[in-house]
N, C-alpha and C positions, 0 to 999 in steps of 0.2 A: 570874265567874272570868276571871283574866289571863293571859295567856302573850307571848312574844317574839314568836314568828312561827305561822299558823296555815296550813297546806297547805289548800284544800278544795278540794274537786266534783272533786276529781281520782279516777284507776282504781287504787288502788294494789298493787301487785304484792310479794307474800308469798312469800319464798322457797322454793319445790319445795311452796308449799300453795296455792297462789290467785288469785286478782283482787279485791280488795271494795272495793266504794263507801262510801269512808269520809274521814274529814280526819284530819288529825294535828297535835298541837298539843308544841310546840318550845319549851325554856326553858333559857337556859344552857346551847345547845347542847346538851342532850339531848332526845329525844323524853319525852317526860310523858306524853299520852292516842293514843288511837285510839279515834276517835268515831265515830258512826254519826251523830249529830246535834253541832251546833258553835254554834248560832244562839245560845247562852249565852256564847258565850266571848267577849272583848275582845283582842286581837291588838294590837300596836306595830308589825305587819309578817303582811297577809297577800296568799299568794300563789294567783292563781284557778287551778288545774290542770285547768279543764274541758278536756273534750276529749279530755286526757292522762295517759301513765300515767306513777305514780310507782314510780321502782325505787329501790334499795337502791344508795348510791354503790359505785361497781366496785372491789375489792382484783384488782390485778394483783401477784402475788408472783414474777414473772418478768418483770427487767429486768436490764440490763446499762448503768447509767450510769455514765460516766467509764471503759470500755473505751478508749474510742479516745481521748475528747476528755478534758477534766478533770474533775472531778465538778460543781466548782462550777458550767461552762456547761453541765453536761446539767440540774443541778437547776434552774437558772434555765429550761430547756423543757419544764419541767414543766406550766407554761397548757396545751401541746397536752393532757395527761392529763385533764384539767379537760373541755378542749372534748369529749374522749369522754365524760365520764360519770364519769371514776377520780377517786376522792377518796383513795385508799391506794396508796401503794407497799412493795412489799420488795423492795430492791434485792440483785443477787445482786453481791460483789465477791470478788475472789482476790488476796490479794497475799501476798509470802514472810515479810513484818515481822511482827513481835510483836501479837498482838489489843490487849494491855495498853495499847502505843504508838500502835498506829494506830486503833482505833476513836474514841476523843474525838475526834480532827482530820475525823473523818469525819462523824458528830454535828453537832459546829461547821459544814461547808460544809453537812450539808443542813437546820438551823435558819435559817441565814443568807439561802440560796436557793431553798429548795423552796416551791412552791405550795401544793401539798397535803400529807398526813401522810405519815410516812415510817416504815417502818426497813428493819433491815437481814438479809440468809443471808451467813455469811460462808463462803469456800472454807474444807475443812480440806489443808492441804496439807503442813505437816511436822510431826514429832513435837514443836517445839515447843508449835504449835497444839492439838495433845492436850494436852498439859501444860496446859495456859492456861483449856482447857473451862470447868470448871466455873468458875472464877472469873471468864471472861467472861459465862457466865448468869446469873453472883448484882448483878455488878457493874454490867454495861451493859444488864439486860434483852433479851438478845438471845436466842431459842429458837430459834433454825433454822438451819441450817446446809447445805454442799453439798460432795456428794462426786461431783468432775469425772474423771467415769472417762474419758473422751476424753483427758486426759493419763495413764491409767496407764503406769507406768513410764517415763515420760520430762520429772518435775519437775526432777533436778538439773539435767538437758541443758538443758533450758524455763529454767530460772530462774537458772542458776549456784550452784546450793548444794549441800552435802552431807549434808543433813538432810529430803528430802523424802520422804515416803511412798507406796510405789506406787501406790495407789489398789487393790491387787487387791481379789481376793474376802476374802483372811483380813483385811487393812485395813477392809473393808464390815463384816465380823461384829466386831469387834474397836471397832470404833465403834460400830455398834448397841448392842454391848453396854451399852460405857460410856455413851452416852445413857440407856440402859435404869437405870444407877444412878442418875445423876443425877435424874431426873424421866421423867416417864411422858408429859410434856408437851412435850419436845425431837424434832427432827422433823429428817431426815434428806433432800434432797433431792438427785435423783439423776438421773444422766445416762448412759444405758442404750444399748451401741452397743459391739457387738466390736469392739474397736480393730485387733486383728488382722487381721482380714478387710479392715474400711477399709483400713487402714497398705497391705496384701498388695496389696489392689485399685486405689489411687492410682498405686503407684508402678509396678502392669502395666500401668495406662491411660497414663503420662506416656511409659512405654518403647515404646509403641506410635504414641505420636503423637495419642493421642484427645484431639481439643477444640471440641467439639459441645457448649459452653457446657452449661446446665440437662442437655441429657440422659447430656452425660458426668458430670454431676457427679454424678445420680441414679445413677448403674451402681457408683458405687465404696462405696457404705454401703445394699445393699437390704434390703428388708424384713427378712428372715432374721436380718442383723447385728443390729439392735435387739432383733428378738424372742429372741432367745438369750439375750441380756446380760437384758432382760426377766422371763425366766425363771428364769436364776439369782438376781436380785436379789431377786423374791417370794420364793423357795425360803427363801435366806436370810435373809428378814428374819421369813419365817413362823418359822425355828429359834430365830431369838431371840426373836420375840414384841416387835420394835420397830415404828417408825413411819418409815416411808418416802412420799418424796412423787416420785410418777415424773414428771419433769418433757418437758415438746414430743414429746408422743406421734406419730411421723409415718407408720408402716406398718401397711396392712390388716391384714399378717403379723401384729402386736401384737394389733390387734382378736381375730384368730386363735385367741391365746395365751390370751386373756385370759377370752375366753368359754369357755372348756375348763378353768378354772382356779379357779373360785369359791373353793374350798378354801384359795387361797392368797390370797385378798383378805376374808375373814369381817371383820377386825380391821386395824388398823393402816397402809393403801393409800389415797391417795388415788393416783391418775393424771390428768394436762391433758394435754392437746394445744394446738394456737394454732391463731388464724383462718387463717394463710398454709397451710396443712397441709390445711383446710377449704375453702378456697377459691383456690387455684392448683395447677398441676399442673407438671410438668417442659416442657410446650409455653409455658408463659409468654410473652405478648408483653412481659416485663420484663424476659425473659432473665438477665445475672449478678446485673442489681440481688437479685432474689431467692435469692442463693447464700445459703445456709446450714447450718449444722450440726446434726442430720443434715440430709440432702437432703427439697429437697420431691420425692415420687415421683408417682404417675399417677392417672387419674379413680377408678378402682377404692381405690386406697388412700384419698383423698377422702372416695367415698361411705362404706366404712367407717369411716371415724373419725367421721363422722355417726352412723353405728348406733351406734355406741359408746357416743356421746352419749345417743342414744336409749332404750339398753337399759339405759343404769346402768355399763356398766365402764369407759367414762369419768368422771370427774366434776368436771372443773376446765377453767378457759379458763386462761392467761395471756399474753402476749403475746412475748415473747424479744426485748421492743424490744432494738436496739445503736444510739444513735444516733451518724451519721456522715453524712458528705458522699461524694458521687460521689466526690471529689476525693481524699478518703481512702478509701474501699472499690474505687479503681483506683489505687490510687496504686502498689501493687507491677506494676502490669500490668492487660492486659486478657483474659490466655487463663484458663481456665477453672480453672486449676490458683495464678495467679498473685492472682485477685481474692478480697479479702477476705471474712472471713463476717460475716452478721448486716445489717441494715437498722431504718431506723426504724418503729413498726407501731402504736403506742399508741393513735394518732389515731383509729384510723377504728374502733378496739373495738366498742364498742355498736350501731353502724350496721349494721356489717357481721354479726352476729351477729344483731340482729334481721332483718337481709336475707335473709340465705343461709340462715339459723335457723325464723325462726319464718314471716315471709312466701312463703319458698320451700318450706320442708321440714313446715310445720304442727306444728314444736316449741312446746311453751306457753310462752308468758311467765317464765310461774312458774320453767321447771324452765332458761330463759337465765339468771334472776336468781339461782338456785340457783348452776348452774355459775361465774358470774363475781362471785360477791359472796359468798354463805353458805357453800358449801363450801369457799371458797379460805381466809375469815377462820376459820373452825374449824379447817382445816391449823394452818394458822401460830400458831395462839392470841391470836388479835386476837378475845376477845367481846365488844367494843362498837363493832366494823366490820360491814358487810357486811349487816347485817339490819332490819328493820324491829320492833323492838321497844321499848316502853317499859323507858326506862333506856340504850336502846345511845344511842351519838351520832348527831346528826340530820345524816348524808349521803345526799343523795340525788343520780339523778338522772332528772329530770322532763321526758319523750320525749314526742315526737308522732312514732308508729311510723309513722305515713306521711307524713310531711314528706321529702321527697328530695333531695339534694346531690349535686353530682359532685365525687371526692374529689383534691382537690391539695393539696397542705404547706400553702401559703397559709391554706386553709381552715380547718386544722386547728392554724394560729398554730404551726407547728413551725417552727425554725429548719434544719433541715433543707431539702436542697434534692429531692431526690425520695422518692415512696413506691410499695411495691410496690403498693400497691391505686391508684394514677394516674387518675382518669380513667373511674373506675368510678362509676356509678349506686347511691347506698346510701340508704334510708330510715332512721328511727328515731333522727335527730339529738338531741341533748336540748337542752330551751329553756332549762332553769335546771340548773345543777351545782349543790349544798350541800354545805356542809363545815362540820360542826358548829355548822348554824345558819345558817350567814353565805350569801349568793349572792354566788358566785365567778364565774360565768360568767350571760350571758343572751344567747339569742338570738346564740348562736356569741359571742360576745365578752368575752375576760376582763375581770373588772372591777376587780380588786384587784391591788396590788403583791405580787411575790415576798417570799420570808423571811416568811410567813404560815401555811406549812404546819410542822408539830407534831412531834418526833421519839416514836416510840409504844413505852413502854416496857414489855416483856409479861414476865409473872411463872410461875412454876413452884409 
């Protein structure tokens, strides 16, 4: 028997089921067998993984590229995704224009420049975008979408138009719904955070004077705020019986919420949190670099969204990369209130999650590869991302969990000039990235040109 590429003597890691000693054999970029024995097989390409374990390439479905910069240079830094481990992206984008008009131009830059696979969440943000729904999922393949409650009520002022949707609650059920006709398969994601209380609490902080960087920024969205919006959002999405994806879980309070809640999470819930939320606190020696939205808060909230992890009511990683430069994330100023949100974060994924995860906290393998690969691609409707199975595509990414790096952009081949993880000690680097087959990366180093990654079109 022949195949392309033949994986062996490597640990391979089975999403939320395992570890087993086996090979995998790869043809036309999909996986074909899972052996226990291989010495029959003839390979054109095999790769020895002793040593090491093979995970499932990473689906990060929480990105924000061409925020600041253009899309094309963010898809072109896309190699740092690779150097983690990510063979998938779903980029989350908002814009006021026509889905109709703007998705192909969008398609076009990330065929052109993206490294790895791609699609797309797009914002819903006026009624014409309702309108447009369903002919954007028969047409573009696009199932997932996002509804940015941190701008409710303030699109037209945000955007200059007079067609924009509040984002309230009757907006939340009113979309659920209509996704609920459409397909059972359309997936709602969702950004969870009283605006009110923020809004209230910014502008008592500004009128006071408070600007104690990270820890004023933490005071003005606590715990509470998220868990409330939280609460309402399971409520209502449990009345319609839709699919929501609660996206950058940041407060213990949630944790709270959620384990009291079972009843509202049986069907249709997944929840992520991100490593920054995981692993920094409002003391950050990164100070504003890590501003974002919501705030990171304190060691306790931390430890909690770890149990989260642990106990099941979390079940998703993503990252909320924004990439940008110092230059532009200070570029309104340096106080507290004046610096921009969001940073670059892609890089250090898999490391840092095996670090802080499984080497520190004695989480399994199994159940990181879960969170950032299996659960994320079942959200989104990607069934031949994220898993290790005969028939999915052969992405992998192939770590040696105690291999150590100290992490800087450089490293991480980000064009970017800082990251909030700086400087930090992280194990679990991967020696080879795959992407349907191919070795993209080896031994930290991309090895293929951009415009190689795949736009992925998903069905209802």
């Amino acid at each position: 028997m022949k195949c392309d590429m033949l994986i062996k003597n490597g640990s391979v890691v089975f999403p939320g089921k395992g570890v087993q000693q086996v090979d995998l054999m790869v043809e036309r970029g999909k996986i074909t067998g899972i052996l226990e024995k291989s010495d029959h097989i003839e390979a054109l390409q095999v790769v020895d993984a002793i040593g090491l374990h093979v995970f499932p390439g990473l689906v990060d479905a929480h990105e924000h590229l061409g925020i600041y910069n253009s899309p094309e240079e963010d898809f072109l830094d896309t190699k740092q995704h690779a150097v983690a481990g990510v063979t998938t992206v779903v980029n989350y984008d908002r814009q006021i224009q026509s889905y109709l008009e703007l998705f192909p131009k969008f398609q076009e830059i990330g065929e052109k420049n993206s490294y790895i696979d791609f699609t797309y969440s797009l914002g819903i943000l006026t009624e014409q975008h309702i309108d447009e729904l369903e002919e954007t999922v028969r047409r573009f393949g696009l199932t997932s979408f996002k509804f940015f409650r941190n701008y409710e009520r303030q699109l037209n002022d945000k955007f200059k138009i007079s067609n924009g949707i509040n984002l309230s609650s009757h907006d939340l059920v009113r979309l659920l719904t209509k996704f609920k006709s459409i397909s059972p398969k359309l997936l709602l994601a969702i950004h969870c955070e009283n605006m009110d209380i923020n809004r209230s609490l910014i502008k008592d902080y500004k009128a006071a004077g408070a600007d104690d960087g990270m820890r004023t920024w933490s005071l003005t969205s606590p715990g509470y705020a998220e868990a409330e919006s939280l609460l309402s959002t399971l409520y209502l999405n449990h009345i319609v019986g839709g699919n929501v994806f609660i996206v950058h879980l940041s407060s213990g309070a949630s944790v709270d919420v959620l384990e009291k809640v079972p009843w509202l999470m049986e069907s249709g819930v997944k929840v992520e949190t991100c490593p920054h939320y995981l692993t920094l606190t409002e003391e950050t020696e990164m100070g504003l670099d890590a501003k974002v939205g919501p705030p990171i808060h304190g060691q306790r909230d931390s430890d909690r969204l770890w149990e989260g992890i642990a106990n099941g009511v979390i079940n998703a990683i993503g990252t909320d990369h924004v990439p940008n430069s110092r230059a532009v994330k200070y570029g309104p100023g340096n106080g507290t209130f004046d610096v921009l949100y969001g940073f670059p974060s892609v890089g250090a994924l898999l490391p840092m999650m095996i670090t802080e995860g499984h080497l520190k906290r004695g989480l399994p393998l199994e159940r990181i590869a879960d969170i950032t690969s299996y659960q994320v691609a079942e959200s989104f409707n990607l069934p031949q991302k994220g898993r290790i199975e005969v028939g999915a595509d052969a992405d992998f990414a192939i770590v040696d969990i105690h291999r150590k790096k100290t992490i800087t952009p450089g490293l991480m081949h980000s064009r970017g000039d800082y990251s909030v993880f700086d400087g930090r000690e992280a194990a679990g680097w991967p020696v080879y990235t795959i992407n349907r087959g191919e070795i993209i990366v080896k031994d930290g180093q991309p090895l293929k040109e951009n415009g190689r990654g795949q736009f992925i079109r998903r069905f209802i």
